[in-house]
C-alpha positions as CSV (number, residue, x, y, z in Angstrom):
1,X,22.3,-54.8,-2.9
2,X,21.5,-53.9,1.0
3,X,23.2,-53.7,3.8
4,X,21.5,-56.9,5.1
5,X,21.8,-58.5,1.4
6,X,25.6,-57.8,1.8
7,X,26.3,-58.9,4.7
8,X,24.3,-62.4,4.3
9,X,26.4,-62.8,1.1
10,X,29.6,-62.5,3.1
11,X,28.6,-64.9,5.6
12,X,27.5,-67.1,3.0
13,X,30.6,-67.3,1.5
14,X,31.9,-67.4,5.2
15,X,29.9,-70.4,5.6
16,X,30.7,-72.4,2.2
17,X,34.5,-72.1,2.8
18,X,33.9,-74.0,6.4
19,X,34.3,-77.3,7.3
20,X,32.8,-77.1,10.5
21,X,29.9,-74.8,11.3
22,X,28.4,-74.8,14.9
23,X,25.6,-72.1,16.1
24,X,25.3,-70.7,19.8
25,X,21.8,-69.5,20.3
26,X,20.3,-67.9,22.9
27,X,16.5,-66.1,24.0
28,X,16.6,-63.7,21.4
29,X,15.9,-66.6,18.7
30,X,12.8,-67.2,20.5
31,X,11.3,-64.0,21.2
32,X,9.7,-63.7,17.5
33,X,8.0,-66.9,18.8
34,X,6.2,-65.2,21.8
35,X,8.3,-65.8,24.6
36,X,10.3,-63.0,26.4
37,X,13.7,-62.7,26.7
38,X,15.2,-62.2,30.3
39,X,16.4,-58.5,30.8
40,X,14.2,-56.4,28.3
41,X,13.0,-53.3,30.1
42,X,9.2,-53.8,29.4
43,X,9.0,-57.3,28.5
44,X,11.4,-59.7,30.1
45,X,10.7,-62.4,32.4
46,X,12.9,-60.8,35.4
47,X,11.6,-57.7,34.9
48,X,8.9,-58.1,37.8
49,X,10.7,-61.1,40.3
50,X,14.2,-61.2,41.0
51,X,15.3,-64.7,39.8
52,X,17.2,-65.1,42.9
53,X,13.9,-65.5,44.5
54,X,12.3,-68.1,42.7
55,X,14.5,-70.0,39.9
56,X,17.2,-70.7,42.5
57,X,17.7,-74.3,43.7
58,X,18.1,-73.2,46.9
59,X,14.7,-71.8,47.0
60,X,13.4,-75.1,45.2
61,X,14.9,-77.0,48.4
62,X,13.5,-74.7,51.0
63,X,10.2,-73.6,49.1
64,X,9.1,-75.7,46.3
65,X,5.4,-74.5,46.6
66,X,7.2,-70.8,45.6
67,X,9.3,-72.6,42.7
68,X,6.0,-74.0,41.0
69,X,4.2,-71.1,41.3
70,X,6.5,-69.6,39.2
71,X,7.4,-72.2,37.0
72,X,3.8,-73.6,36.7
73,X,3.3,-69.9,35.1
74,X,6.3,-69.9,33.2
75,X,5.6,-73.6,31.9
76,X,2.1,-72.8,31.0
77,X,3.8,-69.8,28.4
78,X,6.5,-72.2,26.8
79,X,3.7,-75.4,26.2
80,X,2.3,-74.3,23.5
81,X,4.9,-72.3,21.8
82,X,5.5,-73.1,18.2
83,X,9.2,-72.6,16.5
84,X,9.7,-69.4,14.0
85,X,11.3,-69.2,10.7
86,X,14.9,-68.5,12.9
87,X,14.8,-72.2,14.2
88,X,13.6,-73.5,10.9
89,X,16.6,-72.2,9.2
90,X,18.9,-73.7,11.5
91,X,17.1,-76.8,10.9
92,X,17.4,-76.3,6.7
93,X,21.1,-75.6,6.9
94,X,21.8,-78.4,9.0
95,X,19.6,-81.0,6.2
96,X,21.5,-79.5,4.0
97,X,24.9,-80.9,5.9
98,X,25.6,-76.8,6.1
99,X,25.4,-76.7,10.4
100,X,26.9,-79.7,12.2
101,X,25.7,-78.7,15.2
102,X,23.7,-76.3,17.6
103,X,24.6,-75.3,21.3
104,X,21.5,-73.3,22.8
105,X,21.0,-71.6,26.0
106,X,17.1,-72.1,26.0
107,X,15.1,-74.8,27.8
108,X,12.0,-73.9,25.5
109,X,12.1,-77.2,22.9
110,X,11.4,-75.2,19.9
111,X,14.8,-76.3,18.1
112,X,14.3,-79.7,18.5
113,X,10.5,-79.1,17.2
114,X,12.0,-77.1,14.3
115,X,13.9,-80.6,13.1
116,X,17.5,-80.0,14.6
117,X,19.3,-83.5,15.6
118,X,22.3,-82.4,16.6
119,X,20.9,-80.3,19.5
120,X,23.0,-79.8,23.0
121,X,20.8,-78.0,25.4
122,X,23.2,-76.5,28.0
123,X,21.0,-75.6,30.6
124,X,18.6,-78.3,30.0
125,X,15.5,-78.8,28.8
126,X,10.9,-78.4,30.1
127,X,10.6,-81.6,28.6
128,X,11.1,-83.5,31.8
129,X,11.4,-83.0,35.7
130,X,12.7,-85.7,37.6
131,X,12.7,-86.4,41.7
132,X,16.5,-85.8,43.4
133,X,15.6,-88.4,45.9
134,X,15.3,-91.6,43.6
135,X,15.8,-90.3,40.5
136,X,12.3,-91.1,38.5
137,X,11.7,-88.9,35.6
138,X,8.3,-87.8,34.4
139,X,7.2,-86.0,30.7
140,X,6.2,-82.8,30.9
141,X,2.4,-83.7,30.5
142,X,2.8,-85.7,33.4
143,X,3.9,-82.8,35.3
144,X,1.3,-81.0,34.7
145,X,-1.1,-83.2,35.3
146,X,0.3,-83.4,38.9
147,X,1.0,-80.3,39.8
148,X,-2.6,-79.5,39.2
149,X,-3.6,-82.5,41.6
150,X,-1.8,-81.0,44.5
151,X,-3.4,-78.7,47.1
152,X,0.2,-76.8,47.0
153,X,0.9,-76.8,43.5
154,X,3.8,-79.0,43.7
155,X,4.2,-81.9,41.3
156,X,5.4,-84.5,43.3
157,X,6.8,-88.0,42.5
158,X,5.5,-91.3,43.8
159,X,7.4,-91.3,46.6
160,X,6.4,-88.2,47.9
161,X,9.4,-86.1,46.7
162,X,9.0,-82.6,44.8
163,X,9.7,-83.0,41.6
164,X,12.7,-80.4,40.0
165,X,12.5,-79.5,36.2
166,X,15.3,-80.3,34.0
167,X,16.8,-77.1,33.7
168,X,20.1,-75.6,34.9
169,X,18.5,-73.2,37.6
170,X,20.5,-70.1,39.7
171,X,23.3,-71.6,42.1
172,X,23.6,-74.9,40.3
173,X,26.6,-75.9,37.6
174,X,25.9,-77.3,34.2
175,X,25.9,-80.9,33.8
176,X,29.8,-81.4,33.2
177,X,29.2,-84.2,30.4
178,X,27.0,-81.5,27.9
179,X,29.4,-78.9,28.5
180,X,32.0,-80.4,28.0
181,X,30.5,-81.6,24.8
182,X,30.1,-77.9,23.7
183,X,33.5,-77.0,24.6
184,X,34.5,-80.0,22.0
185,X,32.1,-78.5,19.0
186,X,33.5,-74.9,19.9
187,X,37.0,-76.1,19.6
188,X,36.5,-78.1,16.5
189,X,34.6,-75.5,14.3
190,X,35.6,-73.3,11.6
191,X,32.9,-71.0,11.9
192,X,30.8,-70.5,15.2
193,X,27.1,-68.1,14.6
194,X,26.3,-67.0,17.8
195,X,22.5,-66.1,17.2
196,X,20.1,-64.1,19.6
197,X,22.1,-64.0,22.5
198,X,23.9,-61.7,24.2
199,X,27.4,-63.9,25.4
200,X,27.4,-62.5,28.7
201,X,26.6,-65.8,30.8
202,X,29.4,-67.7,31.7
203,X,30.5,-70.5,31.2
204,X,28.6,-70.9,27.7
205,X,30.3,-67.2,26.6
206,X,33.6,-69.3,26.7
207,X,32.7,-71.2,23.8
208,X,33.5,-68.2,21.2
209,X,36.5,-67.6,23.1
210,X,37.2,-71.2,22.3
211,X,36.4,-71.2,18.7
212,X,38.7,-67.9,18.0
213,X,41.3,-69.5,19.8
214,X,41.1,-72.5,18.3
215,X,42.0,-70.2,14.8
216,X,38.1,-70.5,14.2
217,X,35.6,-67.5,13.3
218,X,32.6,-66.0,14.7
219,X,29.9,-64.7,13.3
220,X,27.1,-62.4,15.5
221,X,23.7,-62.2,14.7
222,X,21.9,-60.2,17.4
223,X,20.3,-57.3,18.6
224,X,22.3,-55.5,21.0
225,X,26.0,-55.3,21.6
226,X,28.1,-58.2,22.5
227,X,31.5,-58.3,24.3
228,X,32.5,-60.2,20.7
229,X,31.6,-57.6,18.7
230,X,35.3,-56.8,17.7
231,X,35.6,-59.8,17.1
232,X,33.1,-60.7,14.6
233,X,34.3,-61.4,10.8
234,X,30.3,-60.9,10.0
235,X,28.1,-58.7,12.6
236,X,23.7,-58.5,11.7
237,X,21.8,-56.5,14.4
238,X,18.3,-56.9,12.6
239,X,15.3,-59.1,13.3
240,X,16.7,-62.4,13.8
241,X,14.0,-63.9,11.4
242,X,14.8,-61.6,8.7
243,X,19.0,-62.4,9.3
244,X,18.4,-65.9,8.9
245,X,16.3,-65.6,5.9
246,X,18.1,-63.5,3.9
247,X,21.5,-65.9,4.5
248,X,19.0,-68.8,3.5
249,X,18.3,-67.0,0.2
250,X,22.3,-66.4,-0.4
251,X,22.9,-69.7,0.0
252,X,19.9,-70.6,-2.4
253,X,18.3,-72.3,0.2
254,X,14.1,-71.8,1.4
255,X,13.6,-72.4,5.0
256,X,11.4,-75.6,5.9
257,X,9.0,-74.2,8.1
């Protein structure tokens, strides 16, 4: 048997002995999709603009012609994206009542297009934007369809206002009612897989903390080291997609994608 045979087995059984089983997923689930992580050296999205610059709500107040320029670009990327076999397996263990729920960091859709229900989307989604001003909220289509009609590039609503995307951006707190929800699937699980991410952005890297100290487990599947590494009772560094697959097959389970 492998390394990676091995260590799918153990979390496997890991996973069969649970009662509750939550996953925490961050970029790294979606970069076998196409889309970049944040802080690779060659290929992540702040490796040629300082977020601070342009995906902070204080530069979405002052200069929302800046904002869309960037998020126009970054929304054109993410349309289109399709989910990989990581998302799909997510969505098989949790039809097969295996996975109550996941928490992800990513605004990029592709678990809910993958077939996840139970999906809490901590810092928001590209589905919608809405206005801060009267509160209308528009599809993404729609979005696009206006930002393209304005000689600034700024989708706007009907009264005028620019509109801001549904996502969590720099310098603003997560919506107290989703995190707090997290917090309460952290708590309450048995087993937490913390999948592609790197649990270094607070305050989502408090939910492991939570589970552990809740007398629950983690298990880490991720490229890269983690501040949890110690405390992992299963620990997979390979391609996310090959993890997932090979814990699929030792749970006799084929993915649905």
């Amino acid at each position: 048997m492998s390394a990676l045979d091995t260590e799918a087995a153990r979390l496997a059984q890991l996973i069969r002995e649970a009662q509750t089983v939550i996953a925490l997923t961050g970029a790294g689930i979606s970069v076998p999709s196409g889309i970049p992580d944040f802080r690779s050296p060659r290929t992540g999205l702040w490796r040629n603009v300082d977020p601070m610059e342009v995906a902070h709500i204080d530069v979405f107040r002052r200069d929302p012609e800046r904002f869309w320029d960037f998020y126009g670009k970054r929304f054109q990327t993410l349309e289109h994206k399709r989910p990989n076999r990581a998302h799909h397996a997510l969505a098989e263990l949790e039809r097969a009542g295996l996975l109550a729920a996941v928490i992800t960091q990513n605004i990029d859709q592709l678990h809910g297009r993958a077939g996840t229900r139970e999906l809490i989307e901590v810092h928001g989604t590209i589905a919608r934007s809405r206005c801060l001003r009267c509160g209308l909220r528009f599809a993404l289509a729609e979005v696009r369809t206006r930002q393209a009609a304005d000689v600034r590039g700024v989708p706007r609503c009907d009264c005028g206002n620019p509109l801001k995307p549904d996502v969590v951006l720099f310098g603003e707190y997560l919506q107290p009612d989703t995190l707090a929800r997290a917090e309460r699937l952290a708590t309450g699980a048995d087993l937490m897989l913390c999948i592609g991410s790197s649990l270094e952005v607070y305050p989502v890297a408090e939910l492991p903390y939570m589970t552990l100290a809740a007398g629950g487990r983690i298990a880490i599947l991720t490229q890269g080291s983690t501040p949890f590494d110690s405390y992992a009772s299963v620990r997979m560094g390979g391609d996310v997609v090959n993890d997932l697959e090979a814990l699929l097959a030792a749970l006799a389970l084929e993915s649905g994608s």
